[in-house]
C-alpha positions, -999 to +999 in steps of 0.1 A: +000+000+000+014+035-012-013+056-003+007+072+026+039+082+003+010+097-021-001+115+009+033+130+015+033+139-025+003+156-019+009+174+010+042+183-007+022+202-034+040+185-063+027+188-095+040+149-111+051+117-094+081+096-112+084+063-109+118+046-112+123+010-105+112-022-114+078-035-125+079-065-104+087-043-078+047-035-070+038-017-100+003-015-106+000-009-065+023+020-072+001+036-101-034+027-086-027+043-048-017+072-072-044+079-090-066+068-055-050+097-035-035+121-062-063+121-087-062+105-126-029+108-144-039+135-169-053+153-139-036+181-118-007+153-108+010+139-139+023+102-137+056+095-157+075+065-163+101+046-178+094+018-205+090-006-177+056+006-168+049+010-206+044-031-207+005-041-220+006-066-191+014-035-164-016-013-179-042-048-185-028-051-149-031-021-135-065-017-152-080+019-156-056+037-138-027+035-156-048+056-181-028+090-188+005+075-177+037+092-195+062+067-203+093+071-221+100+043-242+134+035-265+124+031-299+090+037-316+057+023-305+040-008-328+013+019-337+039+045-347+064+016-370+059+021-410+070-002-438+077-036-429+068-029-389+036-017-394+033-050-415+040-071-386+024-053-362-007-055-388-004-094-394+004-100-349-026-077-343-046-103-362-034-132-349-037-116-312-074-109-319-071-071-324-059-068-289-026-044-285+007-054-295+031-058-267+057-031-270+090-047-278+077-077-298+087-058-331+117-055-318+122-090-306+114-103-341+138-077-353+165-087-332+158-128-344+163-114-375+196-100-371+209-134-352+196-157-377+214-132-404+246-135-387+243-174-374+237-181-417+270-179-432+290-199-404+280-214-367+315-207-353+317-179-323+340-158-337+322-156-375+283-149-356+303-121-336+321-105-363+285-108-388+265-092-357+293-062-355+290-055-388+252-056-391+233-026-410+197-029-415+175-008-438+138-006-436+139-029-412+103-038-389+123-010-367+134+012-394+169+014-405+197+014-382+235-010-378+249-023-350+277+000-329+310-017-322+298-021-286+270-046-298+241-019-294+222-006-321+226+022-331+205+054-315+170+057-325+140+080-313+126+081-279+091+081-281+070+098-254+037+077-253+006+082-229-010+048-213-047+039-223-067+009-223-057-001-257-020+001-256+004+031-258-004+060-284+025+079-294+030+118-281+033+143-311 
């Protein structure tokens, strides 16, 4: 229970709450005692997040509360993708039965992608390494970008989305 620390937010006066930590760490109790003691999200008290809270499960969770929650997220949103990502997002959205598409599962099918690209031309360690380091993708189902030499990709947008019942829509 977090209504009492949303009390002290309150009787602090502050105009947004923050959340940083983990999801499993109480999540939904976090947002709900909230929006129970500071009022809905896109009320007087804004609610922002990282992309943890930005999970489908956390907001089915959390249920309407989490409605109005900022979250920053890494990358685009499924609804925001174009090309060959808003193709799979299209063809998953179907198979899911029109329900939203979990935020990172474009990227996870990007990413087995990229590993079966680099595992194709030779098994051995060293070859899959190299092949993954050397990586560039364009028009990917996440857009165009290569691999760094510290294995990341390469920076992309940070989308700011607001939480609602059916999924994350994109800020402008």
């Amino acid at each position: 229970d977090y209504a009492a620390l949303m009390q002290k937010v309150k009787d602090a006066g502050a105009d947004g709450v923050v959340l940083a930590g983990l999801l499993e760490q109480n999540g939904p109790q976090i947002i709900r005692d909230k929006v129970k003691v500071l009022g809905p999200n896109n009320g007087r008290v804004k609610l922002l997040a990282p992309d943890g809270f930005a999970q489908q499960a956390t907001i089915d969770d959390t249920g309407p509360p989490s409605a109005g929650m900022i979250v920053s997220v890494p990358g685009r949103t499924p609804d925001s993708l174009t090309g060959p990502g808003k193709a799979f997002v299209d063809q998953l959205t179907t198979q899911i039965g029109g329900a939203p598409v979990e935020l990172y599962a474009p990227y996870a099918d990007q990413a087995a992608e990229v590993l079966l690209s680099a595992i194709a031309p030779s098994a051995e360690r060293a070859d899959v390494i190299t092949a993954l380091l050397q990586t560039k993708v364009d028009q990917g189902i996440v857009g165009d970008f290569a691999i760094t030499p510290t294995g990341d990709p390469s920076v992309g947008p940070i989308s700011v989305s607001e939480a609602g019942r059916a999924g994350l829509r994109e800020s402008p």
